[in-house]
N, CA and C atoms of all chains as a GROMACS GRO file, in nm:
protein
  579
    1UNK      N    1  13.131 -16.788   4.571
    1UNK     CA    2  13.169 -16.740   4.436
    1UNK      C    3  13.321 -16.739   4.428
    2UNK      N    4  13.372 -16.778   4.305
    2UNK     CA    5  13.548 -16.819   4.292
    2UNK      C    6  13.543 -16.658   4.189
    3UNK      N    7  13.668 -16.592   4.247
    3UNK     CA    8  13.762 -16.486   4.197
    3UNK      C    9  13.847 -16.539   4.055
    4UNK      N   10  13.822 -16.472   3.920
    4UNK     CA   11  13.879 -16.530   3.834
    4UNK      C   12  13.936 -16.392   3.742
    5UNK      N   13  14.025 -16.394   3.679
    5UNK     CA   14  14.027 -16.315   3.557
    5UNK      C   15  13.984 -16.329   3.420
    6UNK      N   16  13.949 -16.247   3.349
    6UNK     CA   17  13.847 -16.270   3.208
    6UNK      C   18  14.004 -16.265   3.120
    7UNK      N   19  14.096 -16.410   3.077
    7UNK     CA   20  14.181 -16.404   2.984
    7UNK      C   21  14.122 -16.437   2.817
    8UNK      N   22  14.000 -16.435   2.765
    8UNK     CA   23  13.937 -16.490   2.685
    8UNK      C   24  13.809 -16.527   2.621
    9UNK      N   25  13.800 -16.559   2.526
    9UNK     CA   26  13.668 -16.616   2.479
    9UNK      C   27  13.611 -16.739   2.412
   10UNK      N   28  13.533 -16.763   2.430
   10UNK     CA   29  13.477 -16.908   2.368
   10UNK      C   30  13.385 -16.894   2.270
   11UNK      N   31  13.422 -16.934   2.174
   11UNK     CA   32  13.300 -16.958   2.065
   11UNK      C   33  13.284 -17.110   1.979
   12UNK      N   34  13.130 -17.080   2.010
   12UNK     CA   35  13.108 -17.268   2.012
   12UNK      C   36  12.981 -17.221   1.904
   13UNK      N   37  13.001 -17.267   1.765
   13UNK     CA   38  12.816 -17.247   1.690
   13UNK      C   39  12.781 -17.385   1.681
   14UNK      N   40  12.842 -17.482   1.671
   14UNK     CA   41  12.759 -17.647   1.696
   14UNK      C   42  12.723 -17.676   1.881
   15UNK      N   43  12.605 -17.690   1.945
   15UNK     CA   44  12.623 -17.654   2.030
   15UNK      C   45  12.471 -17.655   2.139
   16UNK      N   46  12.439 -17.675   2.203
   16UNK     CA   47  12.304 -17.694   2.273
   16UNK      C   48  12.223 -17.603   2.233
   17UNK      N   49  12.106 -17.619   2.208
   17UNK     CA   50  12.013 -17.567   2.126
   17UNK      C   51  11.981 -17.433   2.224
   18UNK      N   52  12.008 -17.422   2.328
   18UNK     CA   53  11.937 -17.365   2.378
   18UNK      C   54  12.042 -17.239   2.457
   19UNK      N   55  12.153 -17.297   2.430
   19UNK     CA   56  12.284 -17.200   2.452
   19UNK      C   57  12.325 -17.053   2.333
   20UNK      N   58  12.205 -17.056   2.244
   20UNK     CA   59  12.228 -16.953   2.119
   20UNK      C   60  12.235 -16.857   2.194
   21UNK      N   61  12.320 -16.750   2.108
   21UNK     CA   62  12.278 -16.590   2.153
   21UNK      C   63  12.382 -16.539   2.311
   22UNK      N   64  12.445 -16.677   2.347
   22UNK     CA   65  12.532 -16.644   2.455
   22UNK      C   66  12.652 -16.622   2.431
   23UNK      N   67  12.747 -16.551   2.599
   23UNK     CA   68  12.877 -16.496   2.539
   23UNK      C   69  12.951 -16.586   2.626
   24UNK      N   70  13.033 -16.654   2.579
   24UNK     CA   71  13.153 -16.776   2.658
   24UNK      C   72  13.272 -16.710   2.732
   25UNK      N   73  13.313 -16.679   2.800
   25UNK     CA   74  13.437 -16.636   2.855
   25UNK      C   75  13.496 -16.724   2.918
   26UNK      N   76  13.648 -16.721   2.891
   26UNK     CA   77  13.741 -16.778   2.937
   26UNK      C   78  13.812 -16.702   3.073
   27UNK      N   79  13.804 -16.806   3.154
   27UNK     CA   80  13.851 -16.741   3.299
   27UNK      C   81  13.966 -16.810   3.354
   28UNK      N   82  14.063 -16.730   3.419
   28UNK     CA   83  14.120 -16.827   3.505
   28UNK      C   84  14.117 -16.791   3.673
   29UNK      N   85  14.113 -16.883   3.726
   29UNK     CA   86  14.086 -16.839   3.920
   29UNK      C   87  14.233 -16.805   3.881
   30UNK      N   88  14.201 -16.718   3.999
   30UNK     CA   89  14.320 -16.579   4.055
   30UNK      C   90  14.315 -16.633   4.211
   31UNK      N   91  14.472 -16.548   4.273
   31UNK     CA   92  14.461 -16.589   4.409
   31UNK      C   93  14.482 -16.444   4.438
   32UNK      N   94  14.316 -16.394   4.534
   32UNK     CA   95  14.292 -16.275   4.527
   32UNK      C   96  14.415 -16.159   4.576
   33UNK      N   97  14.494 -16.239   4.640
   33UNK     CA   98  14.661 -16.152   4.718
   33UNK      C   99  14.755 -16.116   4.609
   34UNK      N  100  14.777 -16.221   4.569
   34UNK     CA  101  14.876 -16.234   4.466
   34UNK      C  102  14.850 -16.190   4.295
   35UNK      N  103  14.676 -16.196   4.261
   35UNK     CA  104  14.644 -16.185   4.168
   35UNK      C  105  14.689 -16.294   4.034
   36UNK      N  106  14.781 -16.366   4.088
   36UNK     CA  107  14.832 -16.465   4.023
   36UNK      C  108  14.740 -16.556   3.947
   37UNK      N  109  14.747 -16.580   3.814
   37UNK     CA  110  14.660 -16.678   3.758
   37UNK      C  111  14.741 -16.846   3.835
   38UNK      N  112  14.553 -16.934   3.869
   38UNK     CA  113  14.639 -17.072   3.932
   38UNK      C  114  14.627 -17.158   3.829
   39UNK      N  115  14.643 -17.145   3.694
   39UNK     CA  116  14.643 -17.207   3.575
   39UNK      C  117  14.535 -17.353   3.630
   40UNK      N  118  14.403 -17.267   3.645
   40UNK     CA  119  14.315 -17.335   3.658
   40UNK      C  120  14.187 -17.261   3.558
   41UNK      N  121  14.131 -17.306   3.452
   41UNK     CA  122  14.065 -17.208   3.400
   41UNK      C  123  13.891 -17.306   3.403
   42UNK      N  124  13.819 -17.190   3.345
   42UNK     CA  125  13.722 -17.272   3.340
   42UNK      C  126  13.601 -17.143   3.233
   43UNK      N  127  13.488 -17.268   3.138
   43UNK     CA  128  13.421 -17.160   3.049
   43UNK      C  129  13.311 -17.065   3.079
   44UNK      N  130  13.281 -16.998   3.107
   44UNK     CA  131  13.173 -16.933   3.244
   44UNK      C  132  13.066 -16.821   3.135
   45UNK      N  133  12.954 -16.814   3.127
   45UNK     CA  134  12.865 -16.749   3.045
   45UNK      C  135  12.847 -16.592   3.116
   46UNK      N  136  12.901 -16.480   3.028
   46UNK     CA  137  12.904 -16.358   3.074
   46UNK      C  138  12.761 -16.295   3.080
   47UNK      N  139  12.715 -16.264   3.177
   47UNK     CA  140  12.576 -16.182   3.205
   47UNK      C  141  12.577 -16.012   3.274
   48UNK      N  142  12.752 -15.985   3.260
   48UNK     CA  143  12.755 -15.842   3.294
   48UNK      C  144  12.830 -15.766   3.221
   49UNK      N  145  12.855 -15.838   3.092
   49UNK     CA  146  12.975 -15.727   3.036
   49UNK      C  147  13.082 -15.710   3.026
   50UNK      N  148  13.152 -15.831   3.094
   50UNK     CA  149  13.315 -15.824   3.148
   50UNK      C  150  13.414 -15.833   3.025
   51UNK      N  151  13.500 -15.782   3.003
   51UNK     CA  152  13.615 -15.786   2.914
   51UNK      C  153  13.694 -15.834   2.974
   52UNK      N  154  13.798 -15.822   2.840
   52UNK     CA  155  13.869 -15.895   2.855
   52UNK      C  156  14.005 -15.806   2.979
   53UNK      N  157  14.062 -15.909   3.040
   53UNK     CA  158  14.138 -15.877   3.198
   53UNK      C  159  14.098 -15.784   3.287
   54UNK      N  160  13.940 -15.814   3.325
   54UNK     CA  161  13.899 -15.758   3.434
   54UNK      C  162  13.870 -15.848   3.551
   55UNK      N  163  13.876 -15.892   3.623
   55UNK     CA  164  13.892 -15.929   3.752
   55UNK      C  165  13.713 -15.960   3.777
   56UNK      N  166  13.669 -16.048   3.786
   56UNK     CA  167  13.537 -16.104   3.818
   56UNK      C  168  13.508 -16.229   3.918
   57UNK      N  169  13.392 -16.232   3.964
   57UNK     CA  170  13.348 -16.353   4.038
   57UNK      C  171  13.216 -16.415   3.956
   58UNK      N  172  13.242 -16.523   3.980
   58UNK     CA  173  13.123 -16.606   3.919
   58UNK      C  174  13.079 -16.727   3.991
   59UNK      N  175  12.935 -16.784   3.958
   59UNK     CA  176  12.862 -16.863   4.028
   59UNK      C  177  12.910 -16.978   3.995
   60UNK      N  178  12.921 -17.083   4.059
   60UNK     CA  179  12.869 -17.234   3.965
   60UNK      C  180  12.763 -17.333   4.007
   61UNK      N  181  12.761 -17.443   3.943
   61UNK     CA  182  12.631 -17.523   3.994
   61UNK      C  183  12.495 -17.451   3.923
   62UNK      N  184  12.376 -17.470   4.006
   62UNK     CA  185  12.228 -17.464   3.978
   62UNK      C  186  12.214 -17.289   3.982
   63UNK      N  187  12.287 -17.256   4.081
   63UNK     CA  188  12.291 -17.102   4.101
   63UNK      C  189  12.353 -17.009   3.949
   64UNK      N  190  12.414 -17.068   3.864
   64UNK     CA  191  12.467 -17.038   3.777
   64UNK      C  192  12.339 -16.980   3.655
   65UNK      N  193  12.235 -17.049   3.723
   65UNK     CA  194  12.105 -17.047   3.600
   65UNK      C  195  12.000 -16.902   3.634
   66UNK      N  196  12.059 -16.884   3.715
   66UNK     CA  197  11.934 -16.764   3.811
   66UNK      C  198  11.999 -16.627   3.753
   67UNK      N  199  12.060 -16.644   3.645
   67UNK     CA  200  12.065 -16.480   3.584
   67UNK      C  201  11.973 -16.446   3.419
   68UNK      N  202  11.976 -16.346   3.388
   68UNK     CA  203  11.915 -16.322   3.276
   68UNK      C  204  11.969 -16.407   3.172
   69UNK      N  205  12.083 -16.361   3.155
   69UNK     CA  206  12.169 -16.457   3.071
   69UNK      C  207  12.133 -16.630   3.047
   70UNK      N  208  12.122 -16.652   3.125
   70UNK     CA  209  12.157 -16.814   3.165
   70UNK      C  210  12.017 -16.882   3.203
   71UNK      N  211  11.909 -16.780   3.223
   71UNK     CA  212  11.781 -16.851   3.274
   71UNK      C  213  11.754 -16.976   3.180
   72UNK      N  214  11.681 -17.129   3.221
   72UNK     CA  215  11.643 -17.208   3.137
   72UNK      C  216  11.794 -17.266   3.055
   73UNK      N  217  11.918 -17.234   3.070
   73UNK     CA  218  11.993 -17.258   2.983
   73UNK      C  219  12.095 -17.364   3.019
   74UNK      N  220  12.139 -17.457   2.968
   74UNK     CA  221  12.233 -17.531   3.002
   74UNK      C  222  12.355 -17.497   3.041
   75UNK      N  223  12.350 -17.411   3.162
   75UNK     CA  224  12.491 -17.354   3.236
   75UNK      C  225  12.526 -17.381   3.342
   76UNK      N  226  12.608 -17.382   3.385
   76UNK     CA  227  12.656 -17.455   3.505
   76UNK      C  228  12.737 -17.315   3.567
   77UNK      N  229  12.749 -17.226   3.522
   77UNK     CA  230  12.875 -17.158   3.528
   77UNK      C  231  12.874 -17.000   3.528
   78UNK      N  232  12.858 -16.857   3.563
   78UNK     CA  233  12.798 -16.746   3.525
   78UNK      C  234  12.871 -16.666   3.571
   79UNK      N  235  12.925 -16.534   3.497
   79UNK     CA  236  13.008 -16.452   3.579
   79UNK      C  237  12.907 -16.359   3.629
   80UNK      N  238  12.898 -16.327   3.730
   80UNK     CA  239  12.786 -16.225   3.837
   80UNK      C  240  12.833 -16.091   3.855
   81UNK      N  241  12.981 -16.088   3.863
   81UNK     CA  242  13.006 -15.934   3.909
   81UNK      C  243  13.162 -15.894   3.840
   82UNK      N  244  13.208 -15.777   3.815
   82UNK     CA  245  13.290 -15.740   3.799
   82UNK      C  246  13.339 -15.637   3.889
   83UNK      N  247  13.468 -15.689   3.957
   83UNK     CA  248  13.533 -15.668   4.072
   83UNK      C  249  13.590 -15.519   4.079
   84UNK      N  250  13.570 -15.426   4.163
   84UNK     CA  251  13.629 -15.317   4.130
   84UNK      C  252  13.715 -15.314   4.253
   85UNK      N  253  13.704 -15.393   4.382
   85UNK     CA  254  13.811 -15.341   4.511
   85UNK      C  255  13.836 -15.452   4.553
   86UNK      N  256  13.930 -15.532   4.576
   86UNK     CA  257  13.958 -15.655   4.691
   86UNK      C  258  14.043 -15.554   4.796
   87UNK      N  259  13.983 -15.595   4.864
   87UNK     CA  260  14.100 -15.585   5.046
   87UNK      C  261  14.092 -15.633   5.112
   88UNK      N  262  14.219 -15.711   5.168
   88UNK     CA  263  14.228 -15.808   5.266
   88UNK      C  264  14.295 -15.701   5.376
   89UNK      N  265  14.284 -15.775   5.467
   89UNK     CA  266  14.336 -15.712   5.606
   89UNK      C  267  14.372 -15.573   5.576
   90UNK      N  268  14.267 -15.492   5.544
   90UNK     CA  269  14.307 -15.391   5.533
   90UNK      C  270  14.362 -15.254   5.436
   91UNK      N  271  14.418 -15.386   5.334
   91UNK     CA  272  14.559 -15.345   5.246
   91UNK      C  273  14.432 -15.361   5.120
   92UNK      N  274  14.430 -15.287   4.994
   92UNK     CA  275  14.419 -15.318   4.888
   92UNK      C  276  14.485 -15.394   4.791
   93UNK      N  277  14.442 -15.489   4.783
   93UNK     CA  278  14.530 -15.662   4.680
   93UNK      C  279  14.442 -15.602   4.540
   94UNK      N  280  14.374 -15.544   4.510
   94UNK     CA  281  14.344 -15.484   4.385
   94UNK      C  282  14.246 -15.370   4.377
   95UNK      N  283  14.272 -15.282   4.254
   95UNK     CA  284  14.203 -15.156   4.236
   95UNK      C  285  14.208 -15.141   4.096
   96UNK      N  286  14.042 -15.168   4.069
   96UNK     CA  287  14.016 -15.148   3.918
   96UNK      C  288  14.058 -15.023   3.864
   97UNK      N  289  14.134 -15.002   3.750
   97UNK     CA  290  14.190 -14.873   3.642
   97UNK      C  291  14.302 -14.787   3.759
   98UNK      N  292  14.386 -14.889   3.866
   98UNK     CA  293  14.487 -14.879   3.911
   98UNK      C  294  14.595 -14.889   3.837
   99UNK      N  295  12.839 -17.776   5.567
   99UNK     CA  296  12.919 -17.633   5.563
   99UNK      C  297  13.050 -17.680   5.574
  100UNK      N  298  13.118 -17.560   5.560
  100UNK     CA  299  13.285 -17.541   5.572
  100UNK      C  300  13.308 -17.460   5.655
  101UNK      N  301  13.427 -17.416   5.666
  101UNK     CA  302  13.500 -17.337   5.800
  101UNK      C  303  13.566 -17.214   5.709
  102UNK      N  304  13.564 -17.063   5.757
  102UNK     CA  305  13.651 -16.999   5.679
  102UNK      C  306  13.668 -16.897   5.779
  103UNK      N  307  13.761 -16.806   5.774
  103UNK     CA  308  13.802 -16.676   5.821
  103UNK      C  309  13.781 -16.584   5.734
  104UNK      N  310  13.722 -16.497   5.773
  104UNK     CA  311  13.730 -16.324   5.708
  104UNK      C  312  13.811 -16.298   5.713
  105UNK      N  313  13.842 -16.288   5.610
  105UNK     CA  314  13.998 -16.173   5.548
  105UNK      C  315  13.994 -16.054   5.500
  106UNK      N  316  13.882 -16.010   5.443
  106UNK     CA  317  13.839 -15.886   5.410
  106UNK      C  318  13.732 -15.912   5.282
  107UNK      N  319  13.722 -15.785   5.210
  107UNK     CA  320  13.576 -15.769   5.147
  107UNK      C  321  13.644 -15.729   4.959
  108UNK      N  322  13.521 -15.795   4.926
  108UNK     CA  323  13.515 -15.775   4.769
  108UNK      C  324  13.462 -15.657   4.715
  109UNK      N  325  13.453 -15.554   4.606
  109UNK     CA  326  13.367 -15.453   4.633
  109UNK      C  327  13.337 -15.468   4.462
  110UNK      N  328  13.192 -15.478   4.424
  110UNK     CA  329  13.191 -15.426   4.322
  110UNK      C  330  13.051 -15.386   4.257
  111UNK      N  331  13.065 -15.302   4.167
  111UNK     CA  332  12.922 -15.217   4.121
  111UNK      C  333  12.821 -15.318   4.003
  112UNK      N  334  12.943 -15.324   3.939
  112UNK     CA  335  12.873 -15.433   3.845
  112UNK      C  336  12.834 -15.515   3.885
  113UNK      N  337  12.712 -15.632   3.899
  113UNK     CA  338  12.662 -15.716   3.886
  113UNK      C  339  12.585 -15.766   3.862
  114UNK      N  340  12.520 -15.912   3.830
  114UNK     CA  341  12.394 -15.967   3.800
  114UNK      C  342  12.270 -16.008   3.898
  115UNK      N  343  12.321 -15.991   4.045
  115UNK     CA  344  12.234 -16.014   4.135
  115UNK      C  345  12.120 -15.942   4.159
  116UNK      N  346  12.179 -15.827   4.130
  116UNK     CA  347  12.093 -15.668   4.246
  116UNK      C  348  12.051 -15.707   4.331
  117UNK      N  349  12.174 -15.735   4.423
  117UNK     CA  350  12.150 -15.763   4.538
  117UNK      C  351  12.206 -15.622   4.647
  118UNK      N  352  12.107 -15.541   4.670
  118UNK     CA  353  12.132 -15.392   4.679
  118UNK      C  354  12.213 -15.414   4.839
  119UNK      N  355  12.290 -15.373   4.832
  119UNK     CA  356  12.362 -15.323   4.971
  119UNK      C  357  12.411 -15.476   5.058
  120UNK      N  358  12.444 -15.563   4.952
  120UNK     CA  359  12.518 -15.707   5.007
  120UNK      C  360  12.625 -15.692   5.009
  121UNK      N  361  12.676 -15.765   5.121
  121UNK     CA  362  12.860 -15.725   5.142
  121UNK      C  363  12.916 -15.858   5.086
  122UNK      N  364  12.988 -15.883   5.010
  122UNK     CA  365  13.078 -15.992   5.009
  122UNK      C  366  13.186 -15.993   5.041
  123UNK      N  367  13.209 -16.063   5.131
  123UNK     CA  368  13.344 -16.099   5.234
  123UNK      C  369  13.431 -16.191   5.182
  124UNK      N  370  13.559 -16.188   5.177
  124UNK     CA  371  13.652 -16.254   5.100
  124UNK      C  372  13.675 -16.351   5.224
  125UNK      N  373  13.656 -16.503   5.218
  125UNK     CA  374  13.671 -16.581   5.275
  125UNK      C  375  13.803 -16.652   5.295
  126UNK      N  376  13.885 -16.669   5.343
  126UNK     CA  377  14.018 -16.799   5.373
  126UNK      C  378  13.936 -16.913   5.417
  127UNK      N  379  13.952 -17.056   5.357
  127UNK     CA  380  13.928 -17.179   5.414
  127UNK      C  381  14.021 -17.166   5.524
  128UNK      N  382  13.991 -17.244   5.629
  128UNK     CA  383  14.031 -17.269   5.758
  128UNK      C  384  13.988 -17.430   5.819
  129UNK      N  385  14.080 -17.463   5.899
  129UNK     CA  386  14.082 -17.553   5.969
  129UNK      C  387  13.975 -17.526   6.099
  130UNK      N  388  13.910 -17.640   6.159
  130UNK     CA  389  13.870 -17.634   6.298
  130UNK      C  390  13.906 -17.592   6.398
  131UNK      N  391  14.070 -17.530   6.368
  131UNK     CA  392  14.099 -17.488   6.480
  131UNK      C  393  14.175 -17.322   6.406
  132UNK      N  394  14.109 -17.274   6.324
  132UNK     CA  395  14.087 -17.150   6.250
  132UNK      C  396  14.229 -17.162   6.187
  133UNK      N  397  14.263 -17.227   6.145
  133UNK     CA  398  14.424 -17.222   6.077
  133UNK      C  399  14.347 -17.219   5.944
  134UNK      N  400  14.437 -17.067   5.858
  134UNK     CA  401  14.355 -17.074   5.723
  134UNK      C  402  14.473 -17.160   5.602
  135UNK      N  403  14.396 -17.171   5.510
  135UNK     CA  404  14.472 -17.253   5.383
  135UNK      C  405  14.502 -17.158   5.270
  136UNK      N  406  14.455 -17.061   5.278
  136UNK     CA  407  14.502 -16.995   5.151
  136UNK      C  408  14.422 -16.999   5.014
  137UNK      N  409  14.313 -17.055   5.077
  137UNK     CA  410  14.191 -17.126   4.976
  137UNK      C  411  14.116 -16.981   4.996
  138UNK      N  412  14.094 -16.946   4.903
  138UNK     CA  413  14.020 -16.816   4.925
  138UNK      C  414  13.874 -16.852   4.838
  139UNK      N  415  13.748 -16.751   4.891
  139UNK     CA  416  13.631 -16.746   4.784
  139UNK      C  417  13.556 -16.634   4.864
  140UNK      N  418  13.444 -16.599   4.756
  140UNK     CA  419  13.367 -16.507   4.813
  140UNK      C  420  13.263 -16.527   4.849
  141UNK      N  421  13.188 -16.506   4.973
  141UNK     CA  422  13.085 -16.517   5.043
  141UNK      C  423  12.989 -16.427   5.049
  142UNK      N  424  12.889 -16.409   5.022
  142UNK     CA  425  12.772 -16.357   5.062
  142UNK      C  426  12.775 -16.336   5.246
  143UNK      N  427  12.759 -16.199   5.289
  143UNK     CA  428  12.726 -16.156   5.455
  143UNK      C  429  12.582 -16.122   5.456
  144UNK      N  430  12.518 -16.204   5.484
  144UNK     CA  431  12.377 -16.185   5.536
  144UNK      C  432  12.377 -16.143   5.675
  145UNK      N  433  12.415 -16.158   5.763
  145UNK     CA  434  12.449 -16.165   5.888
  145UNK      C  435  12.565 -16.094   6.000
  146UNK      N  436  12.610 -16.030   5.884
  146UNK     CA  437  12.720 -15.925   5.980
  146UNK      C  438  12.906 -15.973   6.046
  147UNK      N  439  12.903 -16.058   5.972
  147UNK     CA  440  13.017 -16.109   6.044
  147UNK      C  441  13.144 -16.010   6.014
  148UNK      N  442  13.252 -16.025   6.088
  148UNK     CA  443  13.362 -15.936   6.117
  148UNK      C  444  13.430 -15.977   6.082
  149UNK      N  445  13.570 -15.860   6.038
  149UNK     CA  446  13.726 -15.937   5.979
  149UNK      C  447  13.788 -16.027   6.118
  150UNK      N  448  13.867 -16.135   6.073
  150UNK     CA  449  13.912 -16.260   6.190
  150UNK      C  450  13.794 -16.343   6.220
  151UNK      N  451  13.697 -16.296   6.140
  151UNK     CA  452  13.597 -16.410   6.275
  151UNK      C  453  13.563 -16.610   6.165
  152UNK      N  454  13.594 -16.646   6.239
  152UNK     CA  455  13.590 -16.790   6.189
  152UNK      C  456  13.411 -16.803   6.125
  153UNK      N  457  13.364 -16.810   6.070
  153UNK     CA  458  13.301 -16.826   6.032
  153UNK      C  459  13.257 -16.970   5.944
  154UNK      N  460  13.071 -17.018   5.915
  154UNK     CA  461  13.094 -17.150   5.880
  154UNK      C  462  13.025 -17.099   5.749
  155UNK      N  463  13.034 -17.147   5.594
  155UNK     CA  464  12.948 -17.123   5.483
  155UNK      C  465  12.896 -17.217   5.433
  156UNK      N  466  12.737 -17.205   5.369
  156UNK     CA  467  12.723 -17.299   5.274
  156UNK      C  468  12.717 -17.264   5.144
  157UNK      N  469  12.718 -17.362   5.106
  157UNK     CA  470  12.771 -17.334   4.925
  157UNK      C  471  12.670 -17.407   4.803
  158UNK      N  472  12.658 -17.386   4.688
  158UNK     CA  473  12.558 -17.424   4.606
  158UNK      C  474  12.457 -17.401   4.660
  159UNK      N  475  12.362 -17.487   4.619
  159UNK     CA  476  12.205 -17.447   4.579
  159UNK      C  477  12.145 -17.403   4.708
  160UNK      N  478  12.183 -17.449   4.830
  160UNK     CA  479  12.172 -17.446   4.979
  160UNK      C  480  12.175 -17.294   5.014
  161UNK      N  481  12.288 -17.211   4.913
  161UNK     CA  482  12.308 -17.051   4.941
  161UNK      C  483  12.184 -16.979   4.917
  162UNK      N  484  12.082 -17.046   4.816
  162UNK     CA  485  11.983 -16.988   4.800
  162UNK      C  486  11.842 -16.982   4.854
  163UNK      N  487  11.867 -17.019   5.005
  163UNK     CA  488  11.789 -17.083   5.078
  163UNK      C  489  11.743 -16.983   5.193
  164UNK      N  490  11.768 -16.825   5.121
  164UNK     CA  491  11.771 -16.739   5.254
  164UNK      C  492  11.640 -16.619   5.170
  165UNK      N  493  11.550 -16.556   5.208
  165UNK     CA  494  11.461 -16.493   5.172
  165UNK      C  495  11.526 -16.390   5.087
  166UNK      N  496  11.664 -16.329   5.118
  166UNK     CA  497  11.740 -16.234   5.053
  166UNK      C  498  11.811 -16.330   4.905
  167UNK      N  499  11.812 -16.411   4.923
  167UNK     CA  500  11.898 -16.492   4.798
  167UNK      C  501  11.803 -16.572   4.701
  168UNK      N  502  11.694 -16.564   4.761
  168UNK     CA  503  11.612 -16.684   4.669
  168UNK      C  504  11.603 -16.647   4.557
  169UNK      N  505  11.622 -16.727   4.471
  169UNK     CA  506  11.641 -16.756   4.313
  169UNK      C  507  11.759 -16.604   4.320
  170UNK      N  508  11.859 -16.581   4.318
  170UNK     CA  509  11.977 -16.537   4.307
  170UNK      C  510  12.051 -16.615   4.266
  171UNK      N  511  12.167 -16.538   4.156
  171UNK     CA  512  12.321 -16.599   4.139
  171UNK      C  513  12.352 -16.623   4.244
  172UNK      N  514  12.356 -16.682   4.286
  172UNK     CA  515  12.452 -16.702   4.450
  172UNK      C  516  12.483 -16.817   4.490
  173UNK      N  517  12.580 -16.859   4.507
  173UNK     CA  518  12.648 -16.987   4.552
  173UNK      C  519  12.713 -16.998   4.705
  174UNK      N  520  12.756 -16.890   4.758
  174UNK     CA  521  12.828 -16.930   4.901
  174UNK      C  522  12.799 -16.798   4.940
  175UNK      N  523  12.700 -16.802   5.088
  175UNK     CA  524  12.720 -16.754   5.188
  175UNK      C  525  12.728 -16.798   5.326
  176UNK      N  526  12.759 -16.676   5.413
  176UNK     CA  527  12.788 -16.701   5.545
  176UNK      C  528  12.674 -16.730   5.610
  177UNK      N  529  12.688 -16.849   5.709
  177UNK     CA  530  12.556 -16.888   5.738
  177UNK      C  531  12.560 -16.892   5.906
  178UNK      N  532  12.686 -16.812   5.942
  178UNK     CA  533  12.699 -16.849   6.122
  178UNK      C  534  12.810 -16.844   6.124
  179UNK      N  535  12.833 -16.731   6.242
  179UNK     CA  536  12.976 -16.704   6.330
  179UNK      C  537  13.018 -16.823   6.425
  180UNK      N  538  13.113 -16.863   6.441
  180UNK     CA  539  13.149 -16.955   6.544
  180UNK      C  540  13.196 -16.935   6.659
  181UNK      N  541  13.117 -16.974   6.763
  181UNK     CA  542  13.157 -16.919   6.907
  181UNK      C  543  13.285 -16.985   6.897
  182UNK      N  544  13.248 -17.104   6.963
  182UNK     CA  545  13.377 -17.253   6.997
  182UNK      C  546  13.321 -17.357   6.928
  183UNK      N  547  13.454 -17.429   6.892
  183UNK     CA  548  13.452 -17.558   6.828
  183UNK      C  549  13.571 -17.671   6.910
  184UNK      N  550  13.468 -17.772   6.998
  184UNK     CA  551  13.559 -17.867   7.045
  184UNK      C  552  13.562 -18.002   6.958
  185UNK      N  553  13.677 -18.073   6.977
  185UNK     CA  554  13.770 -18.183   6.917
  185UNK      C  555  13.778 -18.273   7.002
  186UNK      N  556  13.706 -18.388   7.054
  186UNK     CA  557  13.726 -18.494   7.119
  186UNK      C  558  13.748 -18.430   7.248
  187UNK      N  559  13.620 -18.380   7.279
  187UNK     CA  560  13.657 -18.296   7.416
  187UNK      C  561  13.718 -18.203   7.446
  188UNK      N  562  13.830 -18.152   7.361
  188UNK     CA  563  13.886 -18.068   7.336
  188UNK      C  564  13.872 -17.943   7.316
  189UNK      N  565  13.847 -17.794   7.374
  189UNK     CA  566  13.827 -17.689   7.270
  189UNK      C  567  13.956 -17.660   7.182
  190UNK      N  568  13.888 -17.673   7.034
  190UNK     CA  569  14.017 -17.612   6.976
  190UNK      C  570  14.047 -17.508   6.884
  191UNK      N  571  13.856 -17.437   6.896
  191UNK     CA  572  13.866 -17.299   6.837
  191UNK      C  573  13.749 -17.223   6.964
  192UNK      N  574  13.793 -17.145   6.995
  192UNK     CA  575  13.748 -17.011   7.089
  192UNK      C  576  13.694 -16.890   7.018
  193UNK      N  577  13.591 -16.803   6.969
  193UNK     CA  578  13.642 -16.646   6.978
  193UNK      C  579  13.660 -16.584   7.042
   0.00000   0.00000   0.00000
């Protein structure tokens, strides 16, 4: 699962028939130390709620389809969790409502 | 698979898995001879592995191939600690 931040949203109404009723978020991978956006973004279908600049991981590929959200749906892409602690060696690199 | 080092752990409440009491370990890509890249991702610990330990993952549909993950969001977990890894005869990773 790739570490991203929620900078956004997508809204698409012309659009795969079968994609109705979903929420688009705009992400960009983060480098979990630095928190730095790597001005790499990508459109990822929200299945937990995430707002906007909260710190999330998400699936991609076939695994992307195995949530409520996304079952049966033309997704490639799914945010799974919203991040509340990274720590590397030790040190806290982030702390949600820090 | 790939090669990564534990660097430490992800923690969070929210998610879509319910995957009750799974650790996800913040991975560094690494070289064969555990030199990491700075490539970071998060892994699924089925298996217990430790901070430093070289570790190998698989990723996509393959992650879902474990009795705990089947049909799960899940894309990359840890699938095996690495004792040693030799290079043309070579050892050039030890734990």
């Amino acid at each position: 699962m790739i570490l991203a931040k929620v900078i956004g949203t997508v809204v698409s109404s012309q659009k795969a028939q079968n994609l109705d009723g979903v929420k688009f978020l705009l992400l960009e991978k983060i480098d979990p130390v630095t928190l730095k956006g790597k001005n790499d973004y990508v459109v990822s279908i929200d299945s937990v709620g995430a707002g906007i600049g909260e710190i999330v991981f998400y699936v991609s590929g076939s695994s992307a389809r195995f949530t409520k959200a996304t079952e049966g749906k033309a997704a490639d892409s799914a945010v799974i969790a919203i991040v509340d602690f990274i720590e590397k060696d030790g040190v806290y690199t982030f702390q949600k409502n820090k | 698979m790939i090669l990564g080092k534990v660097v430490g752990t992800v923690v969070s409440t929210v998610k879509a898995d319910d995957l009750a009491g799974a650790r996800y370990l913040l991975v560094d890509k690494s070289s064969q001879r555990g030199e990491i890249k700075g490539d970071y991702l998060v892994a699924l610990d089925l298996i217990g592995a430790n901070r430093n330990e070289l570790v190998m993952i698989s990723e996509s549909t393959s992650a879902r191939e474990t009795p705990l993950t089947v049909s799960k969001p899940i894309d990359a977990i840890i699938v095996g600690i690495i004792d040693v890894i030799d290079e043309n005869d070579k050892i050039v990773y030890k734990k």
